[in-house]
C-alpha positions in Angstrom: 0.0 0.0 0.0 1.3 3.5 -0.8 1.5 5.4 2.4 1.3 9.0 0.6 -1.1 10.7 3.3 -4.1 13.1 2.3 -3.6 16.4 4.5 -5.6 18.7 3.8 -3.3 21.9 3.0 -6.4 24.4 1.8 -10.1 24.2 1.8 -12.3 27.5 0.5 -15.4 28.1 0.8 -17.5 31.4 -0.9 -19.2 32.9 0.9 -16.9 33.3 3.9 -18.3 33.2 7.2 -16.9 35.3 9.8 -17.3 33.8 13.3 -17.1 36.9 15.0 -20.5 37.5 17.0 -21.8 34.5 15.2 -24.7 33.1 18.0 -26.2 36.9 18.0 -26.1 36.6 14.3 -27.1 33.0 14.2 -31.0 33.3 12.8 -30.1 36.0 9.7 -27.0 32.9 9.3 -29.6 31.0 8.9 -32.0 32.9 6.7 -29.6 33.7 4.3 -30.3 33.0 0.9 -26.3 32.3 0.3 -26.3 29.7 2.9 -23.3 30.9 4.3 -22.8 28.3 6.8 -22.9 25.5 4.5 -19.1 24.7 4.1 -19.1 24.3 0.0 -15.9 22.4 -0.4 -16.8 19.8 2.1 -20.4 19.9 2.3 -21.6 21.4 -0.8 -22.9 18.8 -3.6 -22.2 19.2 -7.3 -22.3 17.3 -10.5 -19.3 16.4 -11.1 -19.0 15.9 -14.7 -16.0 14.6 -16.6 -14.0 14.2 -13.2 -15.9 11.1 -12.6 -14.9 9.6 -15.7 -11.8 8.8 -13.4 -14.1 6.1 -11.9 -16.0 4.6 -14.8 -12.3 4.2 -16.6 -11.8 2.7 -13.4 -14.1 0.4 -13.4 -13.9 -0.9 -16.9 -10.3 -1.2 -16.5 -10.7 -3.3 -13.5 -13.5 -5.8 -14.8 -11.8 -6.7 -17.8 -14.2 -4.5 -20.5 -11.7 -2.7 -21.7 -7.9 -1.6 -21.4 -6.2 1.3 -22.4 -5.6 -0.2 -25.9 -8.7 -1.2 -26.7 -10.3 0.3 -29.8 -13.7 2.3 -29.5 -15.8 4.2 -32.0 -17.2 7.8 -31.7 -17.8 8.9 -35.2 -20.4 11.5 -35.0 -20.1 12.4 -31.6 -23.5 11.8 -30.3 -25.6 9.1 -30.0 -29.3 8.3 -28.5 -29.9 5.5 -25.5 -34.3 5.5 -25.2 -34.3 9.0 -26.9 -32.3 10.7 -25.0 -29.6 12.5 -26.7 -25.5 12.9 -25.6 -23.2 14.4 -27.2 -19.6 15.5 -26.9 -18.7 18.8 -26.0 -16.0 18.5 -28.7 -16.7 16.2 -31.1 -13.0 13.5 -31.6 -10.6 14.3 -33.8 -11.3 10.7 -35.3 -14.1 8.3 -35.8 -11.9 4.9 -34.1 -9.2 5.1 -31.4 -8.3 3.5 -28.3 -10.0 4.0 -24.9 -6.9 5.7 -23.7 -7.7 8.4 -26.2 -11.3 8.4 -25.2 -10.3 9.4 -22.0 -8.1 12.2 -23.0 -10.6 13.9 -25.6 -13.8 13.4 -22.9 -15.7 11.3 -25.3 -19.3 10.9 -23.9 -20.6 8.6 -25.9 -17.5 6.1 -25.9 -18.0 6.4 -21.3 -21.7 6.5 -22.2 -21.3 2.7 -24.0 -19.2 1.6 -21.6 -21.2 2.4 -18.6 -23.9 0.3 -20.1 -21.3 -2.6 -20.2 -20.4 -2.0 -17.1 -24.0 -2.3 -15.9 -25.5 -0.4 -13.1 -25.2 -2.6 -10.2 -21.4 -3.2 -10.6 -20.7 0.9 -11.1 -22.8 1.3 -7.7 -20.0 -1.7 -6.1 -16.9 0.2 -7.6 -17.6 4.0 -6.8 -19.0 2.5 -3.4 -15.2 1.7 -2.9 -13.8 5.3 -3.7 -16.5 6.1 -0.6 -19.4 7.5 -3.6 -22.7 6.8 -0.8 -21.2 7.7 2.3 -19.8 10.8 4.5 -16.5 10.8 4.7 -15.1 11.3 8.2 -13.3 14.7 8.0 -13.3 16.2 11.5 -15.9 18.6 10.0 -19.5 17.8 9.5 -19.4 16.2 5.6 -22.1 15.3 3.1 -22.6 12.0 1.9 -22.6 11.8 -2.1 -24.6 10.1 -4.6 -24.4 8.1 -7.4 -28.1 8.5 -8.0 -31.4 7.8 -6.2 -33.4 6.1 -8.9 -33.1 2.7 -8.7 -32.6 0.9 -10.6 -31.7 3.2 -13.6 -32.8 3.6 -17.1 -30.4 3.4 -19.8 -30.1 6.7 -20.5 -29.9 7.8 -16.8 -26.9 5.0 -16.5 -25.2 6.1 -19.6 -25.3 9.9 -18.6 -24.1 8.7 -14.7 -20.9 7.0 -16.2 -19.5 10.2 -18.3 -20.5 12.2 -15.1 -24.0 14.5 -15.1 -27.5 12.0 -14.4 -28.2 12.3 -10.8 -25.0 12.0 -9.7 -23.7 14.3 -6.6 -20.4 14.8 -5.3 -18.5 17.2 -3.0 -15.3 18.8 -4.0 -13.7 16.6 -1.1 -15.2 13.3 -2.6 -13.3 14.0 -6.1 -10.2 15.0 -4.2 -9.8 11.7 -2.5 -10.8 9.7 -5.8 -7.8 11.4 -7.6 -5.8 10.4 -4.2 -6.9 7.3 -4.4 -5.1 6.5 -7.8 -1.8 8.2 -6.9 -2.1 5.8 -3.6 -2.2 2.8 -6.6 -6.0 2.3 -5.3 -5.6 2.6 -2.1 -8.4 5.3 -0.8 -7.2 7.8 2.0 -8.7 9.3 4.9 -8.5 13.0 4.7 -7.8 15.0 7.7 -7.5 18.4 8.6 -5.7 18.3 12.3 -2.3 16.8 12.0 -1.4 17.4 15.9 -3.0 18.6 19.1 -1.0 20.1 21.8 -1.3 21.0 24.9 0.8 23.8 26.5 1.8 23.3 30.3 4.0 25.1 33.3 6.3 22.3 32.2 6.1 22.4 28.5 4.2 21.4 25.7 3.0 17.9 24.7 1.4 16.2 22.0 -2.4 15.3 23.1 -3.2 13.2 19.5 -1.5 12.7 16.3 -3.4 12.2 13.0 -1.5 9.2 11.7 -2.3 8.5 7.8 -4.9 5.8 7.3 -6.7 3.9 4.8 -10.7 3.7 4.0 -10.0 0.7 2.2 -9.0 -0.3 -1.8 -10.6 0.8 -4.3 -9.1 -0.7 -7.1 -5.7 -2.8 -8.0 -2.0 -0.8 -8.0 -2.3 -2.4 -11.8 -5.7 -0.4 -12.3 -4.7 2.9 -10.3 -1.4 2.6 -12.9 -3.5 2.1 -15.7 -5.7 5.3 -15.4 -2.7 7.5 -13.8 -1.2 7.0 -17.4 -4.5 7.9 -18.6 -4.8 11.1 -17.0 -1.3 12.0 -17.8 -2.2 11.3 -21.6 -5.2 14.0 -20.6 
């Protein structure tokens, strides 16, 4: 397992909450339409788009449906799954080219055929591994992402999950562990804020509790992590 840590060096939030005086100002906190006290990196919930195409290569790395190599087609760049439409937000330079390539030029409908191969219920097991479902334990009240609530999901809802947008939900903290997770080789991290607590004495200072760097699990094989850190290099 690779012990590089996940400290958390910087975490922004807009709009800024100033603490000063905050239980008198605690019900117009409240009332505000900015919601100023929800912490946006951490707690905030967002479609992620292409980002999670990080998991879905993932994925079809890791259950054999494709490898980097593998030849895929995106000639027109869109395609309809039950009348929905998806298209690329830039059309490929080419009609065929390997999956590697896919990943680098954001193709759509290539991640929106493979998340249909990949099937519902195993993309649900794999982004359950990077944590996708759960809050993770920051030290800080977190939210708890989502793949997506409908179950189970229509084609078209699937295919539009795996390239990123469907119902899919993610906090800025979420995506930066999966990208940790891959330069861990697929190992996922617990983030953590506090490295050290001390305590400050007539006779000195002392070390209450250390944060020592620990794992939430794997998420996926050193082999896999490899695979896709050469893909988002090729990106």
């Amino acid at each position: 397992t690779c012990a590089l840590p996940i400290s958390v060096l910087a975490m922004a939030s807009n709009p800024t909450l100033d603490t000063d005086g905050i239980d008198a100002r605690w019900a117009t906190l409240l009332a505000d339409p900015a919601k100023p006290l929800v912490h946006r990196a951490a707690q905030g919930l967002y479609v992620p788009g292409s980002t999670f195409k990080l998991v879905t290569a993932a994925a079809a790395i890791e259950l054999g449906i494709v490898t980097p190599a593998t030849t895929v087609s995106d000639p027109t760049g869109e395609t309809v799954i039950d009348g929905f439409r998806i298209t690329d937000a830039e059309r490929p330079p080419r009609a065929t080219f390997d999956f590697a390539h896919a990943f680098a030029w954001s193709s759509n409908v290539v991640f929106a055929d493979i998340g249909l191969r990949i099937t519902e219920a195993r993309l649900r097991e794999v982004a359950a591994r990077f944590g996708i479902g759960t809050a993770l334990a920051l030290g800080i009240d977190t939210s708890s992402s989502s793949l997506g609530r409908t179950r189970p999901m229509p084609p078209s809802l699937l295919a539009s999950t795996a390239f990123g947008q469907g119902e899919l939900l993610l906090s800025p903290l979420q995506v930066a562990v999966i990208a940790a997770t891959f330069a861990r080789d697929g190992d996922v991290p617990r983030p953590w804020i506090v490295a050290e607590v001390q305590a400050r004495s007539a006779s000195g200072v002392r070390t209450v509790r250390r944060t020592e760097p620990s794992s939430l699990g794997r998420a996926v094989t050193p082999q896999t992590a490899g695979a896709v850190r050469a893909l988002m290099g090729l990106a």
